[in-house]
N, C-alpha and C positions, 0 to 999 in steps of 0.2 A: 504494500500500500504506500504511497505517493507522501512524502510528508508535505505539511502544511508550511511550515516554515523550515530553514538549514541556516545557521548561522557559520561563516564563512570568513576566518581569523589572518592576516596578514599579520607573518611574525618576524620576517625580514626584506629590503627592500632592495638589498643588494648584498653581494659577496663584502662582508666587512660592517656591516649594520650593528646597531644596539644588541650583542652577544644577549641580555637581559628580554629581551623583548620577547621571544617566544617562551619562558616560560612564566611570563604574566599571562601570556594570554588563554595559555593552557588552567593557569590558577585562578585567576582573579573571578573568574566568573565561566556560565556556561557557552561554551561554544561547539560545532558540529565537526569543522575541519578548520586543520592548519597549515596555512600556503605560506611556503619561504624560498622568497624570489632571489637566485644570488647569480645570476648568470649577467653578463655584458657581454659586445660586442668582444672588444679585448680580453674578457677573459678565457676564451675559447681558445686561445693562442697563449696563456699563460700556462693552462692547466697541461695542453697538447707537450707541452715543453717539460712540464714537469711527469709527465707520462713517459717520456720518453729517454728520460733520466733513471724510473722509476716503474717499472709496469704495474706496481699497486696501485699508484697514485693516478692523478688528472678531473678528482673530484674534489667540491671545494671541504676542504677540512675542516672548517668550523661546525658542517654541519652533523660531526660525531661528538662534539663537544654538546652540542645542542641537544642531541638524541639524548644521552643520557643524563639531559638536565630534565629532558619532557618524555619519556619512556613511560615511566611510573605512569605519569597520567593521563595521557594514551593508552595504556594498557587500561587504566581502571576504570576510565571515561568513556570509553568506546570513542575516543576520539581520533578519526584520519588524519593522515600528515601526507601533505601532495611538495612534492619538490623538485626541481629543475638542477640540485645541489650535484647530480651526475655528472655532471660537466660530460666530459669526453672517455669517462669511465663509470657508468651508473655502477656496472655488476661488482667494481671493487669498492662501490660508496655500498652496495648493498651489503657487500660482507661484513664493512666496517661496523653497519648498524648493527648489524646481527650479531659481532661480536660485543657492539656494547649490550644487546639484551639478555647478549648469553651471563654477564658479569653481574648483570642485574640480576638476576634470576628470573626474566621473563622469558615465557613460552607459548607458543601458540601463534608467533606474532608472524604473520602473511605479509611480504614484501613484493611488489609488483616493480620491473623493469621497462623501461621503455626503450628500445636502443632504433638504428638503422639512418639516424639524424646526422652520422657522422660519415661523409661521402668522399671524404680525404684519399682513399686508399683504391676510390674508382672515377678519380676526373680523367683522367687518362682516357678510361674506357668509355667516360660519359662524351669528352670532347671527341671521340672518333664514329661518336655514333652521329654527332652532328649536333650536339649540345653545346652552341657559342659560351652561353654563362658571361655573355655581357656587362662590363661595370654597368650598376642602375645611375651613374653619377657621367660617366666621361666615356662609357660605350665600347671602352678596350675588354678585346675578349678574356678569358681566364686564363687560355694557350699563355699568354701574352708575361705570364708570372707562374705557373704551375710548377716548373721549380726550386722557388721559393717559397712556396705555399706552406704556412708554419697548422692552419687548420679548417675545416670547410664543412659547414655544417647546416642543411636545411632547417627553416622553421619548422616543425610540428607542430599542433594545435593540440584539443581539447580532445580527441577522437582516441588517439590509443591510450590517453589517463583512463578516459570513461569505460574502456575495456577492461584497462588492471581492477578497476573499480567492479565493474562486474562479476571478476573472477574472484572476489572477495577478499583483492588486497587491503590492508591496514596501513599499509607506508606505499607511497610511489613514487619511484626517483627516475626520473628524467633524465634525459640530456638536455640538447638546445628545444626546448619548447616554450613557444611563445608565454612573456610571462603573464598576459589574460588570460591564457586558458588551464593556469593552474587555479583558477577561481571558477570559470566559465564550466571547466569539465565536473563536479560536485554537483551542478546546478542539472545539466544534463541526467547525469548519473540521478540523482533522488527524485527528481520531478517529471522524467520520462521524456523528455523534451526531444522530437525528431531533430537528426542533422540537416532539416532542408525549411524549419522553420525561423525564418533569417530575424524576424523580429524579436524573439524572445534570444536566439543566440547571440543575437546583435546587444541585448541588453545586457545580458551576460559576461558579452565582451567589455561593455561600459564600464561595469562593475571590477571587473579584473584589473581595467587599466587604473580605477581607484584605488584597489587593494594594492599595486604590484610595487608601489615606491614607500609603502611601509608609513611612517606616521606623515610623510610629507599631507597626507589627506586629513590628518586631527592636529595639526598645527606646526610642524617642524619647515624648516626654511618658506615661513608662510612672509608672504608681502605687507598683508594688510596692516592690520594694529597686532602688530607680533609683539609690543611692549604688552601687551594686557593679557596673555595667554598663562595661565595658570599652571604651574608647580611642571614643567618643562624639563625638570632631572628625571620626570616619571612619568611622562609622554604615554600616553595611551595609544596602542598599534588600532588601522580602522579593522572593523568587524562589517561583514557585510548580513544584514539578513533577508536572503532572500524569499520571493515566493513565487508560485508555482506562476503564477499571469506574468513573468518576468519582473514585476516592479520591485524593489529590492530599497531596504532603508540603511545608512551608512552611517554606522555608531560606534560606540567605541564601551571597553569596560568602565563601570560605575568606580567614580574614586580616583581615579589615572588623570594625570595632567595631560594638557591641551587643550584641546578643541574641537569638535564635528560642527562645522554650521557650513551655510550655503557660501559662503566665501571660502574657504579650505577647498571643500571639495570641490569648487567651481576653478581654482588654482589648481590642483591636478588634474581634472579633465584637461585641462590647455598645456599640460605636459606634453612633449615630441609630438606634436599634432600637427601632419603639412594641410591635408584640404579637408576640414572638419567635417565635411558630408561622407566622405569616403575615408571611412579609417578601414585600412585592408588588413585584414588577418588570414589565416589559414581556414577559420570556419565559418566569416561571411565579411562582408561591408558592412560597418556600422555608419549611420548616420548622428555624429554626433549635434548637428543644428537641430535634430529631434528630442533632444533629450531635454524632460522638465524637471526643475529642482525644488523642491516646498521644503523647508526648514523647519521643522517640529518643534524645534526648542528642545532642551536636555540633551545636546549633542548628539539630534538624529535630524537626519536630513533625506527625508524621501526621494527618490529618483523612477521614475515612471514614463511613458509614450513615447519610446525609444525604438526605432526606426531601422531594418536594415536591409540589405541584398544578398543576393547569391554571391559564394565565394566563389573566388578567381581559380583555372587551372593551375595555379603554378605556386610552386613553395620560394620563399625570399630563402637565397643563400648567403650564409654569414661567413663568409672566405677571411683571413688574415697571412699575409706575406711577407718576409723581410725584404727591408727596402733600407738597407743602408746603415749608416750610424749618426747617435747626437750623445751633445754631452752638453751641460748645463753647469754654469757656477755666476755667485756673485760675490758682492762686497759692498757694504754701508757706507756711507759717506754722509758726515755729522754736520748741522749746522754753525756756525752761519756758509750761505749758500751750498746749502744740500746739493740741490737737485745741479744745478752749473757745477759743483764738481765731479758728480755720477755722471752728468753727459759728456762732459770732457775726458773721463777715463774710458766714456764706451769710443767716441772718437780716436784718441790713445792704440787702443786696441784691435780696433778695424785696422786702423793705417798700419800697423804694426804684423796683423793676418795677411793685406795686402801684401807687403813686403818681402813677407816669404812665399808669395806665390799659394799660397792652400787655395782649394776649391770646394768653398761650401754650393749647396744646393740652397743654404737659406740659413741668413743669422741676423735672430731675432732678438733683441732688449728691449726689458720691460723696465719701469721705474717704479717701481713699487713705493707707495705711500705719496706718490705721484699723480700716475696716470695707468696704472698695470691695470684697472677694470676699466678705466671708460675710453681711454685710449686717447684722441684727439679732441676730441667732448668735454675732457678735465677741466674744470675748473683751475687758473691760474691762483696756486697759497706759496708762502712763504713754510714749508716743514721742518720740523726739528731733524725730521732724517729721511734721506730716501737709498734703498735695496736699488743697486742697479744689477738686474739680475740676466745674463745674457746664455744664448744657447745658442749651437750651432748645430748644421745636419748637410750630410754627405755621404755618398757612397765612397768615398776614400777612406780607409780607417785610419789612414796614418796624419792626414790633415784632421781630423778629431782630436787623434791623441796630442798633436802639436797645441791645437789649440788649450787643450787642460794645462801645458804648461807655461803660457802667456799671459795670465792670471795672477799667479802670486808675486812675481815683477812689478804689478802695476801698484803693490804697495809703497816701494821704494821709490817707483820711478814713475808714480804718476800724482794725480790730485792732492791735496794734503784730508787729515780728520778721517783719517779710512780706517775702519775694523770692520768684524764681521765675517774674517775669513776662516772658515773651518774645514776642517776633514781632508786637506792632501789637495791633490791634484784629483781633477774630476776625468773619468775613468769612460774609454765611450760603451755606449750601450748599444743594440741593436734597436732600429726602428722597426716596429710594426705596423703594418698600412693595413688599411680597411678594405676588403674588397666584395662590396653588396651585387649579388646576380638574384635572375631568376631561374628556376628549375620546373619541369614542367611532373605535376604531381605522378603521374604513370610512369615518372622512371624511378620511382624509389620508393622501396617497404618498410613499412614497419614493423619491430617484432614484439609483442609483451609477454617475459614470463614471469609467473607469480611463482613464491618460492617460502614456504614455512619453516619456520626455524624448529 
């Protein structure tokens, strides 16, 4: 039987989030599932690396730490945990959970896998079949970097959660799946909802993209009157409850600082959003211009008459490639005329990169307590100090490594009032490049297996 309502717990909003936040939301009050979103574009190429270093690894590690903070009550709750925390290794994030329930002394506990998102190890195969895999940005094929390619991973949606769900898993760890449809697939799953009913999945998806950035939706990096937002050491994560006609109210636990009103959540819907009528996912088009907000009062904010379309044939691919080196350092420079001696040492130091001939592809300074956020826009002040903080990038490694050591010279032998230099010579790093395609759905499966400890 269909429940009437599901409450639907966002417990992280990214790899590296309030460690604390999921197991408030597992305690403070009741809820139905817990979504912890910790995947980025970048991180796909972080964990790929460290996979590869490591065949255990490539999932994000916090979220063992987390399990066996919220096992217990999961276990006793009957409460789901849907996670995306598999990176580019779900079955070794599975093991790890299972080893912490084995240390718990929990039994019984149903782990569902989602794999097949990870297409790395067949662009080869996909590009001879006639699979351009286009930048969605500047239209260069994927041939064009393939090998380079550090990791390449389709979206998945809500469809093969809704299956682990079926097969009567208790935990489900993902790979790259879209972070809506760690919310959207629960909704699916309890309320019976067809994959071709666009409007209710479309709301779904609305709902997901509020849950997916963690308390940003009950007050954290909020715009508005962010002075007035209450007891913010203990931020309440949002809670979605939804219902069965898609309308769903966005609340948070009783007691937890922040905030749920129609301003919060109307600041994350306008999160990454290019054409508000077409927000494209894997299981339809949401139209966000359809969506209504009522503000309840007590930190619930209704969301209802939410709009959407048929989904598109094709899965967005989240590709990542080495593209070179950059290395990064600064140095403070104290009043009086801060900011005229930090320009004058970035001056300094170009003319002086010039001179030995390097070749960056792009070197960047910022003036920090300057103009590093508004750029051109700054307001002209007199500061007690400004970070002139410079970077450079190049496929040359050895003009990188030049550059880290052109830096702690300009203490001696540039501007006067400078500190702030720490840690050595800055060391290059490898650049990783973004590389967004489309994949057309009929070339790649999915597989979920559910697995009891």
């Amino acid at each position: 039987m269909a429940k009437d309502c599901i409450r639907i717990a966002s417990g992280q909003g990214f790899w590296g989030d309030l460690l604390t936040a999921p197991l408030m939301q597992v305690s403070k009050g009741e809820i139905d599932y817990l979504m912890l979103d910790y995947l980025a574009e970048v991180t796909m190429s972080i964990l790929q690396k460290q996979k590869l270093k490591n065949p255990a690894l490539g999932y994000a590690k916090d979220l063992v730490q987390t399990c066996e903070d919220v096992l217990p009550y999961i276990s006793s709750k009957g409460i789901k945990l849907i996670t995306n925390g598999g990176g580019v290794n779900p079955e070794g994030a599975r093991d790890a959970v299972f080893a912490v329930a084995k240390k718990l002394g929990i039994k019984g506990l149903k782990i569902g896998v989602v794999m097949g998102d990870n297409i790395l190890m067949h662009i080869d195969g996909l590009i001879a079949e006639g699979h351009a895999m286009n930048n969605m940005e500047s239209g260069r094929p994927i041939s064009d970097v393939k090998d380079v390619l550090l990791s390449a991973n389709v979206y998945f949606g809500a469809k093969p959660i809704v299956e682990a769900l079926q097969a009567g898993a208790d935990i489900v760890i993902t790979g790259r799946t879209t972070d809506t449809g760690l919310t959207l697939a629960p909704m699916i799953h309890e309320f019976g909802w067809s994959f071709e009913d666009w409007d209710k999945l479309a709301s779904g998806t609305v709902a997901g993209h509020i849950n997916e950035c963690g308390a940003q939706a009950s007050g954290g990096n909020f715009l508005g009157d962010w002075e007035s937002l209450p007891d913010m050491a203990n931020v309440g994560f949002p809670i979605i409850e939804a219902y069965p006609d898609g309308s769903f109210i966005v609340t948070k636990h009783n007691g937890t600082g922040g905030a749920v009103t129609r301003e919060t959540v109307s600041e994350q819907l306008m999160y990454e959003i290019g054409d508000p009528s077409e927000y494209i996912t894997p299981d339809c088009i949401a139209d966000f211009t359809s969506i209504h907000l009522e503000d309840l009062g007590n930190d619930k904010v209704k969301v209802y008459g939410v709009k959407g379309k048929p989904s598109t044939p094709f899965f967005k691919v989240s590709a990542s490639y080495e593209d070179g080196y950059v290395a990064f350092s600064s140095l403070t420079y104290s009043a009086p005329d801060a900011y005229k001696k930090a320009k004058a040492a970035d001056t300094i130091l170009r003319k002086r990169l010039e001179q030995l001939s390097l070749t960056f592809d792009e070197i960047r300074t910022e003036f920090i307590g300057m103009n590093a956020c508004h750029g051109p826009i700054a307001q002209p002040i007199e500061p007690n100090e400004v970070m002139m903080r410079i970077g450079v990038r190049s496929q040359d490694y050895n003009a990188v490594e030049r550059f880290g050591k052109e830096i702690a010279p300009l203490i001696l032998t540039g501007p006067p009032s400078v500190t702030g230099f720490a840690g050595g010579r800055p060391k290059p790093s490898s650049v990783v490049a973004y590389f967004p395609a489309l994949l057309r759905k009929d070339t790649v499966n999915h597989s979920v297996v559910v697995t009891e400890i």
